[in-house]
N, C-alpha and C positions, 0 to 999 in steps of 0.2 A: 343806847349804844353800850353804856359802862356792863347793863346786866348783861348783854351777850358776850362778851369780852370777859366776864366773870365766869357763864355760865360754860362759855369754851375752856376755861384756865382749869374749872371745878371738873370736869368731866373725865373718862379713865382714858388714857392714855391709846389703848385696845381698841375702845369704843368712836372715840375719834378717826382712827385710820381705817377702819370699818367702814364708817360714810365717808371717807374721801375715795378709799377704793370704789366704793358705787358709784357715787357721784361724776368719778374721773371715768368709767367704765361708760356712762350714761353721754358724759360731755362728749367723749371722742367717736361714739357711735354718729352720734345729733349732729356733732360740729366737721367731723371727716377732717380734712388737712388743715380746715381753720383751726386747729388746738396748736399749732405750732406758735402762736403770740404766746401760750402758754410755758412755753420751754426754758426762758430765765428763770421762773420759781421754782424749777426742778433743777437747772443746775444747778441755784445758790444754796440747794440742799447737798446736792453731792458734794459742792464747796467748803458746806460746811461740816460736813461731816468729814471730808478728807482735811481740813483743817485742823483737827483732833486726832489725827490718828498718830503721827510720830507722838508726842506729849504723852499720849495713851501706854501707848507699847514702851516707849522707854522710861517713864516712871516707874509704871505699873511692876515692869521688869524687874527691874531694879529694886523696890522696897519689895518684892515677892521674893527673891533670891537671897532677902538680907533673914527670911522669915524661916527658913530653911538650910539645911546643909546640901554641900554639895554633891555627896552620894546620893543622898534621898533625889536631887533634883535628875542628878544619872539617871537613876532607875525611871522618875519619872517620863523622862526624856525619852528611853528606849520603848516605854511603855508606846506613849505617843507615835511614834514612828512606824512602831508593828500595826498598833490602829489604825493609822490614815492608810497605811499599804494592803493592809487584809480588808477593808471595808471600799476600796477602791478596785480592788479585784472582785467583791464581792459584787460590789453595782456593775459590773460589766457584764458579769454572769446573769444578772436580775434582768439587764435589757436585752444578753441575746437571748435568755427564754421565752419570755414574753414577746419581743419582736416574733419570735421564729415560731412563737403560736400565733400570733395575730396576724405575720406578715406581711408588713405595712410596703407600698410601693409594688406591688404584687398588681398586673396590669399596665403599670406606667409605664410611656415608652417615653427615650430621652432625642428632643426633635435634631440632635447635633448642632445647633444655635450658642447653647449653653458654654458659657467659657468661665475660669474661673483663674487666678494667681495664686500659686502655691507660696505664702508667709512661708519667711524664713522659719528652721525651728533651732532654737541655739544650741541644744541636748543635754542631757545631765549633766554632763563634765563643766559646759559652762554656769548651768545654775550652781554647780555645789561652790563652781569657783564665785559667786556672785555670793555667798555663803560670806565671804571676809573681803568688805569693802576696802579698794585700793585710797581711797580720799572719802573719811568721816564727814565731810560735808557734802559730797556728790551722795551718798548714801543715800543723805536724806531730803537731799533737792530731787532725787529722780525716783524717790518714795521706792526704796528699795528693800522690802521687807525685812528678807533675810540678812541683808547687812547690818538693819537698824536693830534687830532679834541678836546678832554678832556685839553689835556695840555697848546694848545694852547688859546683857548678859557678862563680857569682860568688865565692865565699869562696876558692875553688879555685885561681881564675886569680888575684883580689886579691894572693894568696899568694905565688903565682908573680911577679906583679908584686914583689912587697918583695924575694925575694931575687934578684931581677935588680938591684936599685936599692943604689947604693954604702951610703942611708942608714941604709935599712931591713932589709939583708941578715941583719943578726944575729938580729934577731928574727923575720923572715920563713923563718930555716932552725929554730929553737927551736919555732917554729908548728906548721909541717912534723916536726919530731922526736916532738913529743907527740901530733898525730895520728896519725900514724903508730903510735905507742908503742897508742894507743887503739883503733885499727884491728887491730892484733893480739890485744890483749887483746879485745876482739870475736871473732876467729877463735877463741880458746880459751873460750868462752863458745858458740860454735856448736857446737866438737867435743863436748861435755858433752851438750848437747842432742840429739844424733845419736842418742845413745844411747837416749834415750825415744821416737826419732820410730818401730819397730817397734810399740808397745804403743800410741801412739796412731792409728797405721794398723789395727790390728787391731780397737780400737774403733770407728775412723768407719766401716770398710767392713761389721762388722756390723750397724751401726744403721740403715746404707742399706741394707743388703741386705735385711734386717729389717722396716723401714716401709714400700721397694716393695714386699714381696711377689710371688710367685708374678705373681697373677691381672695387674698392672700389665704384666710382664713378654710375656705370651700374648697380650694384648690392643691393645698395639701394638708387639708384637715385629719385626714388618715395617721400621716406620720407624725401629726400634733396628738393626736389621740391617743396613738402607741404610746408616746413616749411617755403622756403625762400616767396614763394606768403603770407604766412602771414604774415612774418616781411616786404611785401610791404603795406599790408593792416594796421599794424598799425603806417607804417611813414605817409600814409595817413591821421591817424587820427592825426598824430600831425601838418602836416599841416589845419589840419582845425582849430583845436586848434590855432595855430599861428594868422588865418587867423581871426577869433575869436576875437582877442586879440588886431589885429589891427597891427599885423605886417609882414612886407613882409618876405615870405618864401625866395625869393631868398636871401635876406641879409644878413637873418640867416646860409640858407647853405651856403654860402659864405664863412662864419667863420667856418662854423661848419663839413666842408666835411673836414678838414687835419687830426683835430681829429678820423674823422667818421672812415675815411679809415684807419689808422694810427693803429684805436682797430680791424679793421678786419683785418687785417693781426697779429698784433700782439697777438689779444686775451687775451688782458690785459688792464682791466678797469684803473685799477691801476698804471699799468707800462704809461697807455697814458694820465695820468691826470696832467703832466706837460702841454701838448698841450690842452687840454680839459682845464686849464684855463688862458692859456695864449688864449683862442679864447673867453672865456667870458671877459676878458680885453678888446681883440678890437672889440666886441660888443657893452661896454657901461656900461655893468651891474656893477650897484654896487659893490665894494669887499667887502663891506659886509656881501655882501648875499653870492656870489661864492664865497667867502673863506671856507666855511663851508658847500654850500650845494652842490659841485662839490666834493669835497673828501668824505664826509657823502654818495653821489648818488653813488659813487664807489665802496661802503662798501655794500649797503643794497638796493640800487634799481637796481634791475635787470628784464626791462620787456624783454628783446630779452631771457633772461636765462626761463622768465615765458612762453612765448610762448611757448620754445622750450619744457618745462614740458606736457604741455596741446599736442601738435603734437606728443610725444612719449607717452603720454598715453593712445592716440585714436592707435596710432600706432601699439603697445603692446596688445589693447585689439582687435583690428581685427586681427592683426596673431594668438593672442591666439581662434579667433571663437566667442567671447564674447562681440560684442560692448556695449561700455558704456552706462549705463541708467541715465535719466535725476538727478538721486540724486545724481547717482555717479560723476556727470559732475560739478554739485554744489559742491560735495568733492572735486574733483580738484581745483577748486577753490579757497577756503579755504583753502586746504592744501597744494597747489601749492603758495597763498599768503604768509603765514607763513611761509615755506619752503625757499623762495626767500632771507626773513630777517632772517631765522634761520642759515641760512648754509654763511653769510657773513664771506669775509675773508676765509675759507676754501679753501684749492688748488684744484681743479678740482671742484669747486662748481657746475657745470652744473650738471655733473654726478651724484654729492650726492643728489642735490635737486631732479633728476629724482628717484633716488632709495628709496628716501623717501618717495616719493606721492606712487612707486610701490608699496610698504610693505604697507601703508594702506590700498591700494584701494584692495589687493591681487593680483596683478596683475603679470604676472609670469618674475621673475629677471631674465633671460635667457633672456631676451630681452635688458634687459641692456647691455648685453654681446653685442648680436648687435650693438645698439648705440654708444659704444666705438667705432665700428671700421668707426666709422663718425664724432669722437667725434670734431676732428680738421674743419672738412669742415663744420659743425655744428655753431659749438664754435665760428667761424669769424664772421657768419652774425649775432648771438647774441651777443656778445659783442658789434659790432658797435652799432646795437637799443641800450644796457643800456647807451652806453655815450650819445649818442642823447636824450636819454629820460632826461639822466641828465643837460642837457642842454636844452632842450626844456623847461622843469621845469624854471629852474634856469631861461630863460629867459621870459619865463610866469610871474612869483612872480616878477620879476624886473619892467616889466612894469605895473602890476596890483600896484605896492609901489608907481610909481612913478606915477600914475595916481590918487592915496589918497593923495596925499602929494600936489596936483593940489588946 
């Protein structure tokens, strides 16, 4: 028993979540609904994993901002923002290509059975206001990214501020010393946890695998097909991107597949952004930058979610008989951009950003009824694109900083 327990601890990290992903692929085929005794060891990963995430973002923050000046961090900032807004119009254009060559739902007819509730959507106005938390302690009980990104960041520069200042300096570096001291003991608090995240991938993917079933699979396999050929087409585009930039793709995925896989199974940008920046760490990148633009990418950039917008709206509009005209394609666009940052934070955001672009375009919400029942086999291969995107970014703006600074 000790040497398997050795020989699990010695083994790579990669290589481990590898056989769990088979494995868990293999149980939920075999077992069908009985994988649901399975499903505490998958939540106690999301558990644990969302149990690191404020500590993460607000240390990390923090001793990243003390590492840098505040104009450098501006420009940073802006860089970030044009990124997740042009690669999130970009993926929307990727899926109504490709949708509108493949043209998925093309035959389907909708039996008027289908019903569906339109989630609220709160709109940008109220995410930017959720931007500056009204109660620092609600922030971070109702895990509110952008507030804990706000808090972090003022306490950050404040910081900064003391130890510029002849008064304040001593204590403004003692501040700095203990976060920091806090911030590491977090990283060895994450390495610990690494070690359960195979045993809880292997849970969640059988319980998904499990509860879709087969017949879900067959049934509209078509528009699972579209979509995942487009989220191949646009990790393509990030590899050029990369390649672009002057850096090797394999490196990247190197660090960047624990994460990748980690959100497809899990489905949660948020819940895997402990791993997503503990892999911009042993990349290299700055924590200046990844302190703020890997939780910020978690919140508002979602190109796998945009994609997915753009393939259910070509999707919706051929079963409905209607395909899309080239203005309406442009609306997607637009409103599938907006959509993306409007619905951050939102639980089931996939769905709400789809039924939002539906009610503009008119596109008939019976379809959405649909896409729920795909929502999970869906939902993995976009989530893994947004962590990617957000790391692909993050390591874009890293090296373009660090090649000004030349």
């Amino acid at each position: 028993m000790k040497s398997i327990f050795t020989a699990y601890f010695r083994a790579s990290l990669i290589l481990k979540i590898s056989v769990a992903l088979v494995l868990g692929i293999l149980a939920g085929f075999l077992l069908g609904e009985q994988t649901a005794f399975l499903a505490p060891l998958g939540d106690l990963l999301l558990r644990l994993l969302t149990f690191l995430i404020i500590p993460l973002i607000l240390f990390t923050l923090i001793v990243g901002v003390n590492q840098t000046n505040i104009v450098n961090l501006g420009r940073m900032g802006s860089k970030v923002f044009i990124y997740y807004t042009v690669t999130s119009a970009l993926a929307i254009v990727v899926g109504l290509v490709v949708a509108g060559i493949l043209r998925p739902g093309t035959g389907m007819h909708l039996t008027g059975n289908e019903t569906f509730d339109v989630p609220d959507n709160p709109g940008i106005v109220q995410v930017m206001l959720n931007i500056v938390p009204s109660n620092i302690v609600t922030a971070f009980t109702e895990m509110n990214l952008l507030g804990i990104i706000f808090t972090a960041l003022a306490f950050g520069i404040a910081i900064s501020v003391m130890r510029s200042s002849e008064k304040y300096v001593g204590l403004g570096d003692s501040l700095l010393t203990t976060i920091t001291a806090l911030n590491e003991a977090s990283m060895l608090i994450l390495k610990a946890i690494l070690q359960y995240v195979p045993i809880g991938i292997f849970a969640i993917i059988a319980n998904t695998v499990g509860s879709q079933g087969v017949d879900t699979l067959l049934s509209l396999g078509g528009m699972i097909g579209v979509f995942y050929i487009a989220l191949l087409v646009h990790i393509v585009l990030y590899v050029i991107f990369l390649l672009l930039f002057g850096i090797k793709p394999g490196y990247f995925f190197k660090y960047a597949r624990t994460p990748m896989i980690t959100a497809f199974v899990t489905q949660s940008s948020t819940g895997t952004l402990p791993l997503t920046l503990d892999a911009a760490k042993k990349m290299g990148v700055s924590k200046s930058l990844y302190g703020f633009s890997l939780p910020l990418g978690a919140t508002i950039n979602m190109d796998g979610a945009a994609i997915r917008i753009a393939v259910s709206a070509v999707f919706a509009a051929n079963v409905a008989g209607t395909p899309l005209t080239i203005s309406e394609m442009l609306m997607v666009v637009l409103i599938g951009t907006l959509a993306s940052i409007g619905t951050a934070g939102v639980p089931g955001a996939g769905i709400v950003m789809i039924a939002t672009v539906f009610v503009q375009l008119g596109l008939p919400m019976e379809a959405v009824a649909l896409l729920t029942a795909i929502d999970a086999l869906v939902g993995m291969g976009a989530t893994a694109v947004n962590v990617t995107g957000d790391l692909v970014g993050t390591r874009l703006i890293d090296q373009h900083e660090k090649r000004r600074s030349i």
